[in-house]
TORTOR-374169 format. One record per residue (C-alpha): x, y negated, z. Coordinates in steps of 0.2 Angstrom, whole numbers, plus 5000, padded with zeros to 4 digits. Layout:
residues N
XYZ/...
//
This chain:
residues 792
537746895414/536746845428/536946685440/537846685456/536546675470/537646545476/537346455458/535246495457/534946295464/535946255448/535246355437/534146225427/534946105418/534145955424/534746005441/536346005435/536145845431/535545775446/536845845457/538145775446/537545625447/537445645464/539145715468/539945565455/539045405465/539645505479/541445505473/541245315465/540745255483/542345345493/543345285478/542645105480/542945115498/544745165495/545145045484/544344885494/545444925509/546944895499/546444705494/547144575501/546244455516/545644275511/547044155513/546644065532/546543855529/547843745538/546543705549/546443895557/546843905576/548543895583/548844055587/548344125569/549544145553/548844025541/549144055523/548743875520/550143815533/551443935526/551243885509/551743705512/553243785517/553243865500/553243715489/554743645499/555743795500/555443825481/555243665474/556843715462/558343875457/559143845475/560643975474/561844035487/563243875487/562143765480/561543555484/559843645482/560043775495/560743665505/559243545505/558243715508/559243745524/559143575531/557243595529/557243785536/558343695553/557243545555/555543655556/556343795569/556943645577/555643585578/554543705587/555943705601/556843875598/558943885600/559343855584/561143895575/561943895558/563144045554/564443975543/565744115539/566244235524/565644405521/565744555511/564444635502/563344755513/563444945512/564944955500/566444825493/566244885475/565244755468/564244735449/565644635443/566944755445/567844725463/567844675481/566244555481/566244435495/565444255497/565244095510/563544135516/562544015532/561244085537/559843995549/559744105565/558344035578/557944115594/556244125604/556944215621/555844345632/555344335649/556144505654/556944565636/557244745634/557944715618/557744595603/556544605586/557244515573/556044445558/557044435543/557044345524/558144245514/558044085509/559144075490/558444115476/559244165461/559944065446/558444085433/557144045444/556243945459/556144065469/554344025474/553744235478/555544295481/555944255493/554844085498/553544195503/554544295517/555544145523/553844025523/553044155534/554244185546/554143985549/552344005553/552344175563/553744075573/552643935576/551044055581/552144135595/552743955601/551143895603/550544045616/551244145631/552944195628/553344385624/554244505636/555544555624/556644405613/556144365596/557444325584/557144225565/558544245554/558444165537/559844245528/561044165512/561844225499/560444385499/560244395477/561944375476/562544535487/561644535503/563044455512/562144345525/561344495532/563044595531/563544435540/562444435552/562244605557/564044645557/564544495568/563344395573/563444395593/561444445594/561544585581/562944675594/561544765602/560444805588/558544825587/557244815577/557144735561/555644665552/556044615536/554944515522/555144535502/554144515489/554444565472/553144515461/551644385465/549944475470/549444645477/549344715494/550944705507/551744875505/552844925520/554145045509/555545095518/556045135538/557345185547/557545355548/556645435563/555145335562/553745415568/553645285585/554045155574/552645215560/551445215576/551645035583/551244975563/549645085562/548944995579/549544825577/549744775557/547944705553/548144775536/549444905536/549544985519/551045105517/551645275512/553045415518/552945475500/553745255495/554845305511/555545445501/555645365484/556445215491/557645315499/558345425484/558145245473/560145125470/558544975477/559444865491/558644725501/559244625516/558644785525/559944905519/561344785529/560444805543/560044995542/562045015540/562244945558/561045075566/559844955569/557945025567/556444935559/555044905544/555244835527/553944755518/553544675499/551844645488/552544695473/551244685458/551444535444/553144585442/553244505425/553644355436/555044415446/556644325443/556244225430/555644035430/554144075429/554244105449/553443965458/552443915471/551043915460/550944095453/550844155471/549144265478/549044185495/547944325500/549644405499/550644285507/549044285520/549444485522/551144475526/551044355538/549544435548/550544585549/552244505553/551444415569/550544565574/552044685574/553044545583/551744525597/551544705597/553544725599/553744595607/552744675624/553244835621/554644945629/556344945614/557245045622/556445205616/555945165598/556845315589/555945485587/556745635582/555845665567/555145555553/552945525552/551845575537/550745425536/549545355521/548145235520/546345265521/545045165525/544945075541/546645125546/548145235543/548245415546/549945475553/550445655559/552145705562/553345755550/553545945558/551845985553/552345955535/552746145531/551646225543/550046115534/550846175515/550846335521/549146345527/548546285511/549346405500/548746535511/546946475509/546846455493/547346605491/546146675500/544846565490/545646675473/545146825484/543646785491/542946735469/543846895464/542546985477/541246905473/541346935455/541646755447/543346785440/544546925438/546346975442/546746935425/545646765424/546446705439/548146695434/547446645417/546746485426/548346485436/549346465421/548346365412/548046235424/550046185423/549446125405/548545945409/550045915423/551545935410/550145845395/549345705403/551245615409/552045655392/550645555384/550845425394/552445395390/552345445373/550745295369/551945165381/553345205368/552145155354/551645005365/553244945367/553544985348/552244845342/552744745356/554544785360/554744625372/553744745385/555644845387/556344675396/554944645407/554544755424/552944765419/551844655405/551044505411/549244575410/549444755413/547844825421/547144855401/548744955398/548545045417/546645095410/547145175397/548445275405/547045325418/546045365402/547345445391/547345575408/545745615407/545545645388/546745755392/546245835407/544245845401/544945915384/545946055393/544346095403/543046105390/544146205378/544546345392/542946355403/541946455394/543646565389/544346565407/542746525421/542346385428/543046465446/544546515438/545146345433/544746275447/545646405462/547046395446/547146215448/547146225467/548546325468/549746225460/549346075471/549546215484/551146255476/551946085474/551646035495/552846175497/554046115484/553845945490/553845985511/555646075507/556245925493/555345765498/554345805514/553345625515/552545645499/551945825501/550245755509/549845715491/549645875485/549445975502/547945895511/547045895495/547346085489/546946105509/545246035506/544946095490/545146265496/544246225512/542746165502/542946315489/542646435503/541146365512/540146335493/540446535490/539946595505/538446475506/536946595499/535346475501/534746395486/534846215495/536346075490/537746135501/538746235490/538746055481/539045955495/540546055500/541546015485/541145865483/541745845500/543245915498/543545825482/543145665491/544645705502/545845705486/544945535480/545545465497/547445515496/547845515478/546745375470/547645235481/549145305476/548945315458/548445115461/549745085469/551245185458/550745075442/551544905451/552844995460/553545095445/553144995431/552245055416/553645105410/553545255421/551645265416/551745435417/552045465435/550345385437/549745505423/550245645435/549545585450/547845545443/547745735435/548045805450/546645695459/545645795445/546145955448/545645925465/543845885457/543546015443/541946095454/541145915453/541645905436/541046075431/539345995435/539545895419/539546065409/537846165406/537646335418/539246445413/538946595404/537346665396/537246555381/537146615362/537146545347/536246365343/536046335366/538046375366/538446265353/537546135361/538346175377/540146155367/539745975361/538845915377/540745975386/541445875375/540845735378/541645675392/543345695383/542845615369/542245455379/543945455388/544945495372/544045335363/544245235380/545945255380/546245205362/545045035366/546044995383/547845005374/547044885360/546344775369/548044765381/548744725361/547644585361/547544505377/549344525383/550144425370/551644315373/551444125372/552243995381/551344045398/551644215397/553344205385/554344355378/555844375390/557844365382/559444365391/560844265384/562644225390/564044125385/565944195389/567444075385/569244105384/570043955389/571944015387/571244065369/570043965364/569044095359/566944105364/565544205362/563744225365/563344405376/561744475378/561144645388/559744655374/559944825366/558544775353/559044605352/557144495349/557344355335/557644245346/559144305352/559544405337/560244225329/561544235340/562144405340/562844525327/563644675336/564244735352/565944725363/566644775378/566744645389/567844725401/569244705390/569244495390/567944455406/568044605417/567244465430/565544525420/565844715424/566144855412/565144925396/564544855380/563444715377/562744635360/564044475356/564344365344/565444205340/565144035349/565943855347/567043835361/566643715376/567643575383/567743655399/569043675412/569543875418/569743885437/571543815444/572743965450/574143885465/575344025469/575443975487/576844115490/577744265482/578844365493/579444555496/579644655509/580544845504/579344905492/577944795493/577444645485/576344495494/575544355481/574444245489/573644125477/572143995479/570943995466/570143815463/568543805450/568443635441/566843605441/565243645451/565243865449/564043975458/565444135457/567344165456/568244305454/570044355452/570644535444/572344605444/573044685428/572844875428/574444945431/574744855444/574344955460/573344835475/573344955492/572644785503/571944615500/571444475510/569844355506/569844165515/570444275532/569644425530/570444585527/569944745515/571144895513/570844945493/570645125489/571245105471/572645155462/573245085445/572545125431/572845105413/571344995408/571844815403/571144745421/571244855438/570744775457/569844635457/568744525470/567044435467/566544265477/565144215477/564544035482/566443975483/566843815494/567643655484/569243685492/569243865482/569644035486/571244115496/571944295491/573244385495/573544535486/574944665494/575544795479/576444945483/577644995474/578244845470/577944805451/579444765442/580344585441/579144545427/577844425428/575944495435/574344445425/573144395436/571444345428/570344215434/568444165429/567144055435/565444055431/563943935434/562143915425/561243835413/561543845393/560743685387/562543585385/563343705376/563843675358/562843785344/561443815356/559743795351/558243795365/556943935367/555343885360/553843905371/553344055368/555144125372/555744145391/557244195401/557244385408/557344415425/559144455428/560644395439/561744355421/560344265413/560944095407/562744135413/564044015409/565944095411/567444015406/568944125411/570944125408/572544235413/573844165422/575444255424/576344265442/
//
C-alpha cells in the first residue's frame, strides 16, 4: 500500500520521531502552562499595603477564630464572636448582633428526623455607599463543628472577610453598600443564614451574595455554584477576580448534588451571587486535625484576593441589572477565563458533529479508511471510555481492600500517588486499545472514531448538562478542525503535524485542568470519573500519539513485528507505572498519629431504662472500633433524635447522667384538638435537643420559642412520628407547643426527649484512641445522647 502524499514527510522513521518528540514538548508546555495558572499566589506578609488582602494579616485572624471546637451555643463560639465584634468594630463599620431563632434553610425536615431549628447570632457589619444601588453581601460562618477547630472550615472565609473589610475601610468608599455577615449555627443546619436572609432588615431587598467555604486545606479557590442566570454575573468574576478559576460543568454538578452551604439560604430568597471553596486535603475536613496550622495560605491568600476584587468591582458597578436570561459556559485557561453564552451551547455541538463528520468523509475520499473501517473505529473507540473508569474503580476497590480505612476519609491524606496512577491506569488502557486495533482498524480510523464520540456526548450533554458540554464539544470541534487542514495539506513540510497538534492542544487546555481538578472535588473514590476525563483528553490526541507508532501499513514479517512491540511500549510503561504509583501510595500513605485512620463512635443512653450502648456508622467496623461493636440496630426505635436506619451497636455501662427536664406548662382542648405546650430543660451543657411525638399521634402545627410551622404529616405506625430538632439550645430550654387533630384519646401521649453534647472521654468502659487512630469527619462523631419518654 502506498503512503499518503500527506504522510511522505513521515515517511522515515526517524522523522517520525522527531516530530513526536516535537508534537509531545509541544503538548508538555501547553499542559505545564495549564497546570501553573491553577496554583495558588504566594501568601502577602502582614506588612503589605493597606489597600491589599494579606494572607499574613488574615491568618492572625485564624488562630483566634480557631484556636478550639467552637460550636453553635457554645462558651467557645461566644468568645469567637466577641472577637469577630471587636475587629469590625474596630474598623468603624455599624455593627449589630442578630440574636433570634431560625429554621433550617431550604426545607424543615432535618437529618434527625423533624422540624430542625436552632438559637443562631450572627455578626452583621455594614460598610454603606456613597449612592447605593443595592448591597453585596460577603458571607461565611464563624462555628465550627463538634470534632474539630475549625481552622480551614470555615476560619478561612470568616478571617478573610475581616481583612477584605479592612482593605475597603482604609480606601475611598464604594458607590454601592457593602454588607459582612458572619453567620451561626451554619454545620449544624444553616440557620443563621436562613436567619438572616429571611428576616434580617438588610436582606429585604436582596443582592448579591458572595460567599467563602472551604472544604479541605490547599488547592486553588473554586468558584462552584451561581445563581441561575449568571452570565453577567460569570462576567464581572472573569475581569475582576485576580485568579478566577471555575467551571459551568462544577455549576451543574453542584446543582444536581444534596451539597448545601450558607449559599443555598440565600439562593431560596432570590438573591443572586458566587460561591466559592479550595477544596483539596479533604482528609482533614471535619476532623481535629483542622487547624490553623494545616492551612495553604496561598489558598487563603486566593480567596481573599478574589473576595476584595469582586467587592470593589460590585461595589462601583450598577446592581440593578445583574440577572441575564441565560446561564454562561465559562472555564479556565491560561491568563484568564473564557466565557461564551449558554445559547451557543447546541449551536457549537452541532457544528462539531457536523465537522467531524465531514472529517470521516473527507478520509473515506481520500482513501485512508473505509465505510466499514469507520464505523469500526467508531465502535471501537467507546472501548477505552467504558475501560479506563471501570478500572479505576475496580484498582480503588482493591486499594481500599488493603487499606479499608480509605472508605471514611474523603480522600487519603497523601493522594496524588493514588491520582497517578489512575491517570496511568487510563493510559495503559487507552495505549493498549490503540496499538491492538491500529494496524486492524487505521490509524485515521480510530482517530475520526474517537472524535465523534466526543462529538456525540456535547450533544448529549448540551441537551442534559449544558455547562459541561464544552468538555467534549470544543475539543471534538478542534480535533475535527485540525483533522481537516492536516488532509488537505499536500506539501511535504510539518503542517499536517502542526495542525493536530494544534488541535490536540486545545483538548489539553479544557480537559487536563479538569481532570486535576475532579480528583479533589470527587474524591478518589469516584476515581473513575477522572479516568473518563483523561481518555477523552487522549482521544482528542490519538494523531500525536499515532506518531509514537512506526509508518502505518506496508510492514511484513521481522519489520511488523518490530513495529508490534515498539507500539507496545508505551502501554506497557503506563501499565507498569500504574502498578508502581498504587504501591507506592501503599507505602507512603500510611496511617500514624499525623495522619490517623478515621472511626466514628457514639454513645446513646436510656435514662428511663438504664439501658446504653455504643453506635457507630462504620459498616466495616476498624479494630478500633470493632471492641466496641457486635451487630447492628435500628436506632430509630429508642433514639429517633439520631434519625432513622441501622448502625453497628453494642452494650455500654450506663452513665450517671441527667435526661433533659419535660414541664407540661399547659394541656387544654378545644372541639377536636389538642394543645400541649411543654418546655424542655437540658441538665447539663448540650449542643442539640429534640422532642418527638409517638407515632400515632397525628401533629397538624407546632410552635418553637415563638415561631410557628404548620406540619404536613400524618400519623404513622412507627414507634416515633413528628418530631423537632434544636440546635444550640438556651439555659432556660426549649418551648413547644404541639396542636394534634383529632384529638388522641384521654390516654396519656409519649413524648420523647433527648439531649446530646460532645466528647466520650468521661464515659464509663471507654478506652482512648491510640495515635494512630482518629475521629472521622462527621456531625455525630463523638456524640453523647442521653434520652427518656415522658408521658403527658
Amino acid at each position: 500500500m502506498g503512503v499518503p502524499p500527506a504522510d511522505r514527510a513521515l515517511a522515515r522513521p526517524h522523522r517520525r520521531l522527531v516530530a513526536a518528540a516535537a508534537a509531545l514538548v509541544a503538548l508538555a508546555a501547553v499542559g505545564a502552562g495549564s497546570l501553573l495558572d491553577l496554583r495558588t499566589p504566594a501568601p502577602k506578609p502582614a506588612d503589605a499595603p493597606a489597600g491589599e488582602f494579606s494572607a499574613g494579616r488574615a491568618y492572625a485572624d485564624v488562630q483566634v477564630i480557631a484556636a478550639r471546637t467552637h460550636v453553635a451555643g457554645s462558651a467557645a463560639n461566644d468568645q469567637v464572636r466577641a472577637h469577630l465584634e471587636q475587629q469590625l468594630r474596630g474598623l468603624g463599620l455599624e455593627t449589630e448582633v442578630q440574636d433570634t431563632v431560625a429554621p433550617e434553610a431550604g426545607q424543615l425536615s432535618g437529618a434527625a428526623g423533624g422540624t430542625t431549628l436552632a438559637r443562631v447570632r450572627n455578626v452583621v457589619a455594614r460598610l454603606p455607599g456613597t449612592a447605593s444601588t443595592g448591597r453585596i453581601f460577603l458571607v461565611a460562618h464563624y462555628d465550627s463543628v463538634q470534632t474539630g477547630p475549625g481552622g480551614n472550615d470555615d476560619a478561612a472565609g470568616t478571617s478573610a472577610i475581616l481583612e477584605v473589610a479592612r482593605a475597603l475601610s482604609t480606601g475611598p468608599r464604594p458607590r454601592n453598600d457593602i454588607v459582612f455577615v458572619l453567620t451561626d449555627a451554619e454545620e449544624a443546619c444553616l440557620c443563621g443564614a436562613s436567619a438572616f436572609a429571611a428576616s434580617h432588615p438588610l436582606a429585604a431587598d436582596g443582592g448579591v451574595v458572595l460567599n467563602l467555604e472551604a472544604r479541605g486545606s490547599t488547592g486553588p479557590v473554586i468558584m462552584f455554584e451561581t445563581s441561575r442566570n449568571n452570565a453577567k454575573l460569570v462576567d464581572v468574576f472573569g475581569r475582576a477576580a485576580p485568579h478566577p478559576v471555575g467551571t459551568s460543568f462544577a455549576v451543574e454538578i453542584y446543582r444536581a448534588l444534596p451539597n448545601d452551604t450558607d449559599f443555598t439560604a440565600f439562593l431560596d430568597q432570590k438573591f443572586v451571587g458566587l460561591n466559592s471553596a479550595y477544596i483539596d486535603g479533604g482528609a482533614i475536613y471535619h476532623t481535629p486535625l483542622d487547624t490553623p496550622a494545616a492551612m495553604d495560605r496561598g489558598s487563603l491568600q486566593q480567596h481573599g484576593d478574589n473576595a476584595l476584587g469582586l467587592a470593589r468591582e460590585f461595589g462601583a458597578v450598577d446592581l440593578t441589572d445583574l440577572r441575564s436570561g441565560h446561564d454562561a459556559t465559562y472555564f479556565p485557561v491560561p491568563g484568564g477565563l473564557v466565557r461564551y453564552p449558554g445559547t451557543l451551547t447546541l449551536p457549537l455541538a452541532l457544528l462539531a458533529v457536523i465537522a467531524v463528520a465531514a472529517l470521516g468523509w473527507l478520509t473515506r475520499r481520500s482513501g485512508r479508511a473505509s465505510i466499514g473501517r469507520l464505523a469500526a473505529g467508531f465502535a471501537l473507540a467507546l472501548v477505552p471510555i467504558v475501560a479506563a473508569p471501570v478500572a479505576a474503580q475496580l484498582l480503588w476497590l482493591a486499594i481500599t481492600t488493603i487499606r479499608p480505612g480509605y472508605a471514611e476519609l474523603l480522600d487519603p491524606y497523601r493522594p496524588i500517588w493514588y491520582r497517578l496512577a489512575v491517570l496511568a491506569l487510563a493510559a495503559a488502557i487507552l495505549f493498549t486499545w490503540y496499538a491492538l486495533t491500529r494496524r486492524r482498524i487505521g490509524p485515521a480510523a480510530l482517530a475520526v472514531g474517537g472524535l465523534a464520540w466526543l462529538a456525540l456526548l456535547g450533544v448529549l450533554l448540551a441537551v442534559a448538562v449544558p455547562g459541561g458540554a464544552y468538555l467534549t464539544t470544543l475539543p471534538a470541534l478542534a480535533g475535527a478542525l485540525g483533522g481537516l487542514v492536516a488532509l488537505r495539506t499536500r506539501q511535504t513540510g510539518p503542517w499536517p503535524v502542526v495542525a493536530v497538534t494544534a488541535a490536540a492542544a486545545v483538548g489539553v487546555v479544557i480537559l487536563l485542568p479538569t481532570v486535576v481538578l475532579l480528583f479533589p472535588a470527587l474524591g478518589m473514590g469516584m476515581g473513575g470519573v477522572a479516568a473518563l476525563v483523561a481518555v477523552l483528553l487522549g482521544l482528542t490526541a490519538l494523531p500525536v500519539v499515532d506518531l509514537l507508532h512506526p509508518q502505518a501499513g506496508g510492514q511484513r514479517g521481522l519489520l511488523a513485528l518490530r513495529a508490534r512491540r515498539l507500539g507496545a511500549l508505551p502501554a506497557g510503561a503506563a501499565a507498569v507505572a500504574a502498578v508502581v504509583l498504587a504501591g507506592v501510595g501503599l507505602a507512603v500513605d500510611r496511617f500514624d498519629a499525623a495522619h490517623p485512620a478515621p472511626t466514628h463512635l457514639m454513645y446513646a443512653m436510656d435514662a428511663g431504662t438504664g439501658q446504653a450502648r455504643w453506635l457507630s456508622h462504620e459498616s466495616d467496623p476498624q479494630p478500633w472500633t470493632d471492641g466496641y461493636v457486635d451487630g447492628t440496630t435500628d436506632v430509630g426505635d429508642d433514639f429517633p433524635g439520631l434519625g432513622d436506619g441501622e448502625l453497628r451497636a453494642g452494650p455500654a455501662q450506663a452513665a450517671n447522667l441527667p435526661a433533659p427536664k419535660l414541664e407540661v406548662l399547659s394541656d387544654t382542648r378545644s372541639g377536636d384538638e389538642r394543645l400541649v405546650r411543654v418546655r424542655v430543660l437540658p441538665q447539663r451543657p448540650v449542643r442539640l435537643l429534640t422532642l418527638h411525638v409517638n407515632g400515632p399521634t397525628a401533629v397538624t402545627s407546632a410552635t418553637v420559642n415563638g415561631r410557628q410551622f404548620d406540619v404536613a404529616r400524618t400519623a404513622t405506625q412507627k414507634p416515633w412520628g413528628f418530631g423537632v430538632v434544636f440546635h444550640a439550645p438556651p439555659a432556660e430550654g426549649v418551648e413547644i407547643t404541639l396542636t394534634m387533630y383529632p384529638s388522641p384519646a384521654d390516654g396519656p401521649v409519649a413524648l420523647r426527649v433527648m439531649d446530646a453534647s460532645d466528647g466520650l472521654d468521661a464515659l464509663p468502659g471507654f478506652r482512648p484512641r491510640p495515635p494512630a487512630v482518629g475521629v472521622v469527619g462527621s456531625h455525630s462523631s463523638e456524640m453523647l445522647a442521653v434520652a427518656r419518654t415522658y408521658p403527658v
